[in-house]
C-alpha positions as CSV (number, residue, x, y, z in Angstrom):
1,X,0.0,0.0,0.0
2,X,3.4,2.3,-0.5
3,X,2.4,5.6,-2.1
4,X,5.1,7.7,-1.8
5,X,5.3,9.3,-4.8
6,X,8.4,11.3,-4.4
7,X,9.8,7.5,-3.6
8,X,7.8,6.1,-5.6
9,X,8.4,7.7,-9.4
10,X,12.2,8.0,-10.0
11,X,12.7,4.1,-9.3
12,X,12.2,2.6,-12.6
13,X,15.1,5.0,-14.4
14,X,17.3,4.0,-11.9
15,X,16.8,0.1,-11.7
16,X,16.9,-0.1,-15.6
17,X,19.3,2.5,-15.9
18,X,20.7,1.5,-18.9
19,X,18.0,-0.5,-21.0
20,X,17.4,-4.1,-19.5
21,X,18.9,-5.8,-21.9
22,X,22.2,-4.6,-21.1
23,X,22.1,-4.5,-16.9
24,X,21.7,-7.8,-17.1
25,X,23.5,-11.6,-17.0
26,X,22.1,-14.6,-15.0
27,X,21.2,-12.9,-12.4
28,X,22.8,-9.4,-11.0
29,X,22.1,-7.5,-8.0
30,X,22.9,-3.6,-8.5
31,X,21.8,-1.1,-5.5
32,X,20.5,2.5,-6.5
33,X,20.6,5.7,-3.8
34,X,18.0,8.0,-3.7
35,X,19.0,11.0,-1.0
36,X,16.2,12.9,0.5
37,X,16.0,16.9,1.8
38,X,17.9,16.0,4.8
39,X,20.5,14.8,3.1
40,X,19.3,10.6,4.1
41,X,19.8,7.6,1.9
42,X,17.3,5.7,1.1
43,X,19.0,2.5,-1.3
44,X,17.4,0.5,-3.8
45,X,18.5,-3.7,-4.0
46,X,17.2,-5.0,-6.7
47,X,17.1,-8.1,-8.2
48,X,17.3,-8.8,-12.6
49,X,16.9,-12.1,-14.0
50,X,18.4,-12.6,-17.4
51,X,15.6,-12.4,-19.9
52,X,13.1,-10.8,-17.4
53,X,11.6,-7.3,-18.3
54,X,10.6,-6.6,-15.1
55,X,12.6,-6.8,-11.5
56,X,12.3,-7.4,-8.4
57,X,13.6,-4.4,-5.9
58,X,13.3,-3.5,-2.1
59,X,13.6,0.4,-0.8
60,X,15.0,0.3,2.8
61,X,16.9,3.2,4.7
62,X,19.1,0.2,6.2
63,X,23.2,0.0,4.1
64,X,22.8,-4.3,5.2
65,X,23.4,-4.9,1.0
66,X,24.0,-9.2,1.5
67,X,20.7,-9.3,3.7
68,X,18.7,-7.6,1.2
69,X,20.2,-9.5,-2.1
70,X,19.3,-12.8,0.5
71,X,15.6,-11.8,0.6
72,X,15.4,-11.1,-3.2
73,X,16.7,-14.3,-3.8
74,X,14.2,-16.1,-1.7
75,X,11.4,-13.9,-3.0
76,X,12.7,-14.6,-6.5
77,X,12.8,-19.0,-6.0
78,X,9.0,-18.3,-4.4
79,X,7.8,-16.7,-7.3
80,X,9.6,-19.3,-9.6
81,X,7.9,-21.9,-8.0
82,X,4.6,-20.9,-6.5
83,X,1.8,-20.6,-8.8
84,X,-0.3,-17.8,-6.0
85,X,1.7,-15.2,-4.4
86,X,0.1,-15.0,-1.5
87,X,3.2,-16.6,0.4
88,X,5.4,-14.5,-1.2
89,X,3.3,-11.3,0.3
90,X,2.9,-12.9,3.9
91,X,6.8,-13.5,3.6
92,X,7.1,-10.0,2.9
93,X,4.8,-8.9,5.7
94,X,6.4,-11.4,8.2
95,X,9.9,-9.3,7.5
96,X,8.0,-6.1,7.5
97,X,6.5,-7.0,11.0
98,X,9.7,-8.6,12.4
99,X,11.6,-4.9,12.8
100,X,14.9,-4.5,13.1
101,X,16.5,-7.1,13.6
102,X,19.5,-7.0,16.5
103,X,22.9,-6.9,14.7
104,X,24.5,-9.7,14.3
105,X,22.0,-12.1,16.1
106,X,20.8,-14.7,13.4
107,X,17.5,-14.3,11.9
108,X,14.8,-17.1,11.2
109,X,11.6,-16.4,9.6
110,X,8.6,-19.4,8.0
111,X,6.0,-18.7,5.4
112,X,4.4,-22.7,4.9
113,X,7.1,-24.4,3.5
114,X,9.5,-21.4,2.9
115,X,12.2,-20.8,5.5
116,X,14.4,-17.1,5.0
117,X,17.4,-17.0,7.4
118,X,20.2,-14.1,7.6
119,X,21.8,-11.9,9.8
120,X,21.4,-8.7,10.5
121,X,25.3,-6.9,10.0
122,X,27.1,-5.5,12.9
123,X,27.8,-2.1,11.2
124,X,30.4,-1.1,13.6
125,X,32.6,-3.7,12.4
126,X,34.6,-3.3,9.6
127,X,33.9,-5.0,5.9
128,X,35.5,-8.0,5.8
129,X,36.6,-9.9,2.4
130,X,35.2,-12.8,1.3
131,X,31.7,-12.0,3.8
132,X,31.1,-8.4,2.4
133,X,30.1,-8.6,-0.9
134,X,30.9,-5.1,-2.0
135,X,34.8,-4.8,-0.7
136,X,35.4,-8.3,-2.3
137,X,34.0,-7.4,-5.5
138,X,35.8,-4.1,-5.5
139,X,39.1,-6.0,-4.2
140,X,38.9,-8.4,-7.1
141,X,38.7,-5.5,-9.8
142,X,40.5,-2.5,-8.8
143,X,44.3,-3.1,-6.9
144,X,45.0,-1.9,-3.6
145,X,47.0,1.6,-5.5
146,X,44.3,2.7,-7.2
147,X,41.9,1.9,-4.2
148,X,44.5,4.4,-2.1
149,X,44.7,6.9,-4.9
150,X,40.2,7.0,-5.2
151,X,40.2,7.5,-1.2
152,X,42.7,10.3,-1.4
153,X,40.7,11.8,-3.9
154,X,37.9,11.1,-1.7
155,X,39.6,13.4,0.7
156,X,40.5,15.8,-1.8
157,X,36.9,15.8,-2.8
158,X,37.3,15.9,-6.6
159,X,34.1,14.8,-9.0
160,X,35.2,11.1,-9.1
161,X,33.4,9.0,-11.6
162,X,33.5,5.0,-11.5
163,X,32.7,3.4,-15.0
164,X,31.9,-0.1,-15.9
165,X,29.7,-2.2,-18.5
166,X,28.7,-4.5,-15.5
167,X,26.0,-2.7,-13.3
168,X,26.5,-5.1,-10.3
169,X,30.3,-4.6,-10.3
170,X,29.6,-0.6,-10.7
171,X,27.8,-0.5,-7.7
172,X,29.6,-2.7,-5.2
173,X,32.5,-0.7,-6.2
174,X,31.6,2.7,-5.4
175,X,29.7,1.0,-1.9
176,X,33.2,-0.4,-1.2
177,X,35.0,3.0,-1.7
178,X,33.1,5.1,0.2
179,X,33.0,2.4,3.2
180,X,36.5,2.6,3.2
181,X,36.5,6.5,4.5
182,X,35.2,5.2,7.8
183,X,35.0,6.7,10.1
184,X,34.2,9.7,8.2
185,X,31.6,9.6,5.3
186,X,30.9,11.3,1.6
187,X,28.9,14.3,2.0
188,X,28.7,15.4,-1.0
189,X,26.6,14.0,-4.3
190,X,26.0,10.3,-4.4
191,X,24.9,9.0,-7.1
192,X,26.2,4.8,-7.5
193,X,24.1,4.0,-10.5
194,X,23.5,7.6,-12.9
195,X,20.2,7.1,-15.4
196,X,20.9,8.7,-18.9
197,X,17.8,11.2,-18.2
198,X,20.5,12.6,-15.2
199,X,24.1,13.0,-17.9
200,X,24.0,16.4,-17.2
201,X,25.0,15.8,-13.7
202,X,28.7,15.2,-14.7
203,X,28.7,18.7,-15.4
204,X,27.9,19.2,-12.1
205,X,30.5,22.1,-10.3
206,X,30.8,20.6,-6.8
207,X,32.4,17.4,-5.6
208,X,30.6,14.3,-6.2
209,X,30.9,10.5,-6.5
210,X,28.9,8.9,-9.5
211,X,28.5,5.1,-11.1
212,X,27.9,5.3,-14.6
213,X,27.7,2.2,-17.8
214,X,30.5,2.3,-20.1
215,X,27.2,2.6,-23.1
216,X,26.2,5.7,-21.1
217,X,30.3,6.7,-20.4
218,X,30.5,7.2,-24.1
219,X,27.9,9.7,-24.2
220,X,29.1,11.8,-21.2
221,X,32.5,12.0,-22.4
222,X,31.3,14.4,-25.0
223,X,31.1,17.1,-21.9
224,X,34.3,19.0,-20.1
225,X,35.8,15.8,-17.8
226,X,39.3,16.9,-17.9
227,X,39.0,17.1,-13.7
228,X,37.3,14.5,-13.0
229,X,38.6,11.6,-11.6
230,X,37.8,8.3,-13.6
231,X,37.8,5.3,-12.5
232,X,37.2,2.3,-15.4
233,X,36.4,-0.6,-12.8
234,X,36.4,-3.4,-15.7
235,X,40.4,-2.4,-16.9
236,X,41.2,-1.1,-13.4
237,X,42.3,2.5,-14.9
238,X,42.8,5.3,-13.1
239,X,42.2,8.7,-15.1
240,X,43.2,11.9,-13.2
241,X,45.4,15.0,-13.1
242,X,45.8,15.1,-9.9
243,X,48.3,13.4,-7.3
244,X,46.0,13.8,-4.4
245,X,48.1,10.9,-2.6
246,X,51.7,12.7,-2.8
247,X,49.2,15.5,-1.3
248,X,48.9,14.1,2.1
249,X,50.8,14.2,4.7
250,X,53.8,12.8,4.2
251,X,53.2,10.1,7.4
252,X,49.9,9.2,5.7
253,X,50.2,8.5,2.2
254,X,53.5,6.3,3.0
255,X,51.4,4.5,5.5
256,X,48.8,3.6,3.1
257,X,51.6,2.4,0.1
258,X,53.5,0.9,3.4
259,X,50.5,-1.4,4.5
260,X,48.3,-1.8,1.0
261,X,51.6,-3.0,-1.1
262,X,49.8,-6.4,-3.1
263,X,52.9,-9.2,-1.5
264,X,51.7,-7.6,2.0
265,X,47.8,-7.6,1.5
266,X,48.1,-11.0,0.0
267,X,50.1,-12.1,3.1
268,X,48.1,-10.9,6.5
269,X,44.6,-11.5,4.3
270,X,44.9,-15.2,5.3
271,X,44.9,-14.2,9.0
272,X,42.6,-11.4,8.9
273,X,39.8,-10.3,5.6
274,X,39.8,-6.9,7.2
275,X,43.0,-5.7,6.7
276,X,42.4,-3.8,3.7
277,X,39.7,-1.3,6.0
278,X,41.4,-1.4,8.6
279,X,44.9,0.2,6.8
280,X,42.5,3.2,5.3
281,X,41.0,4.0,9.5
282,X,44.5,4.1,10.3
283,X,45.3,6.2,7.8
284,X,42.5,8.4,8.9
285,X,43.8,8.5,12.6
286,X,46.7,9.6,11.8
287,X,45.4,12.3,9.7
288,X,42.7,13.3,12.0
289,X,43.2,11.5,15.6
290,X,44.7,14.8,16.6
291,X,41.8,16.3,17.0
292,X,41.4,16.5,20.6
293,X,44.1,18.7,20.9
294,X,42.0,21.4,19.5
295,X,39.3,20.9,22.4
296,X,39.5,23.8,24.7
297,X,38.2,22.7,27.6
298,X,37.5,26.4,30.7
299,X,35.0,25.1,33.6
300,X,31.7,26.3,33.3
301,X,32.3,28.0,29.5
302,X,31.4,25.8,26.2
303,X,34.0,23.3,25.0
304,X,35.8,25.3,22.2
305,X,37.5,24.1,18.5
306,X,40.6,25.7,17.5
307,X,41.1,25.3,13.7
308,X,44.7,26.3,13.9
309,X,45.8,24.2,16.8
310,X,43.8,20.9,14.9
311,X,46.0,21.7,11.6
312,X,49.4,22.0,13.6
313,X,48.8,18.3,15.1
């Protein structure tokens, strides 16, 4: 009975974003943004089935991407293979009804014969590869210098464009990326999957980060992206005339090629899938851990910021 419109209308140019018979393979899961007046997400999972013209997709304010791909693909074997859908909307209601679930406390829900079972993530822990789908497909396709160079422009906040022909790659990607500046995040435009009705937003004058299909790449290229950052996702190529990382401090940026060199990755990833997060929030605490010392603390008078004393630490 959703009927949001403002929800509601821009969906279907943003889960076909590119003409379904190109966003899809067997099956690919691809997740949209939409970003209200108060500056909240509010993503789109959805679900396309090679040779289907239609898809299946869920709206939820919650980032928990595996959970969500889960309950498509449940919803998706129900409808295969259960003439009524009335199961498939008491499912539905059963998960609507269940709230939120506790993080990481496994979840077990029964329609009949039809058993859904995840777990809610505990989003205070960092991504880990192979269990987070987005950093693993974004680990797999880009290597661990352009990831550093993409998060300095991150902090540099350029327009950074990710490109690829494969929608559900595209997406995880840009996910991945902007996890990675935990525990900060990108405040700026979001768009992970751009609809060709939107191109004029490359243009765009202020910082941004944007997903867009190598058919619909081709197109854009015909505006001014000499200062954009481009990312091609499927080549891992890195396009910019910048060198945002040789703009850090010194201390950072050799941290990050220090700890994210490919022998060293490849090494401490059999004892630990987090390591590649957990070498950018380093990063980030040295860069910004100093903060406190700008905290002016006088009894009875409100705590204080000084800019000058946070830039000298």
């Amino acid at each position: 009975d959703f009927n949001e419109e403002l929800v509601l209308k821009p969906i279907p140019k943003f889960a076909f974003p590119c003409g379904s018979e190109r966003c899809t393979r067997k099956v690919d899961h691809i997740t949209f943004v939409l970003t209200d007046l108060e500056s909240k997400y509010k993503f789109g999972y959805c679900r396309h089935a090679q040779g289907n013209h239609t898809c299946l997709c869920i709206v939820s304010c919650l980032p928990w991407f595996d959970v969500f791909y889960t309950i498509l693909n449940k919803l998706a074997e129900m409808i295969n293979t259960d003439i009524n859908d009335n199961n498939v909307t008491e499912l539905l209601r059963v998960i609507y009804a269940n709230g939120v679930p506790t993080p990481g406390v496994p979840v077990q829900l029964i329609v009949g014969q039809d058993m859904l079972n995840f777990t809610a993530p505990d989003l205070s822990k960092l991504p880990s590869i192979p269990s987070n789908r987005n950093l693993t497909e974004y680990y797999s396709a880009v290597d661990t210098e352009n990831m550093t160079k993409v998060f300095a422009s991150m902090l540099h906040e350029r327009r950074i464009l990710f490109v690829s022909k494969k929608l559900s790659r595209l997406t995880a990607c840009i996910h991945a990326s902007t996890n990675l500046l935990y525990p900060m995040h990108w405040q700026h435009l979001f768009i992970p999957i751009l609809p060709p009705q939107m191109l004029d937003y490359v243009t765009a004058p202020m910082p941004y980060v944007m997903g867009i299909h190598s058919s619909v790449f081709e197109e854009a290229k015909r505006n001014d992206l000499t200062d954009a950052v481009i990312l091609d996702v499927d080549t891992n190529t890195l396009t910019s005339e910048y060198d945002d990382l040789d703009h850090l401090p010194s201390e950072v940026a050799s941290y990050l090629k220090r700890h994210l060199k490919k022998d060293k990755v490849m090494t401490q990833m059999s004892v630990s899938g987090d390591v590649i997060p957990k070498a950018f929030m380093q990063a980030l605490i040295r860069l910004i851990g100093g903060y406190r010392d700008a905290l002016k603390f006088h009894p009875g008078e409100p705590i204080t910021f000084d800019p000058e004393a946070f830039v000298q630490s």
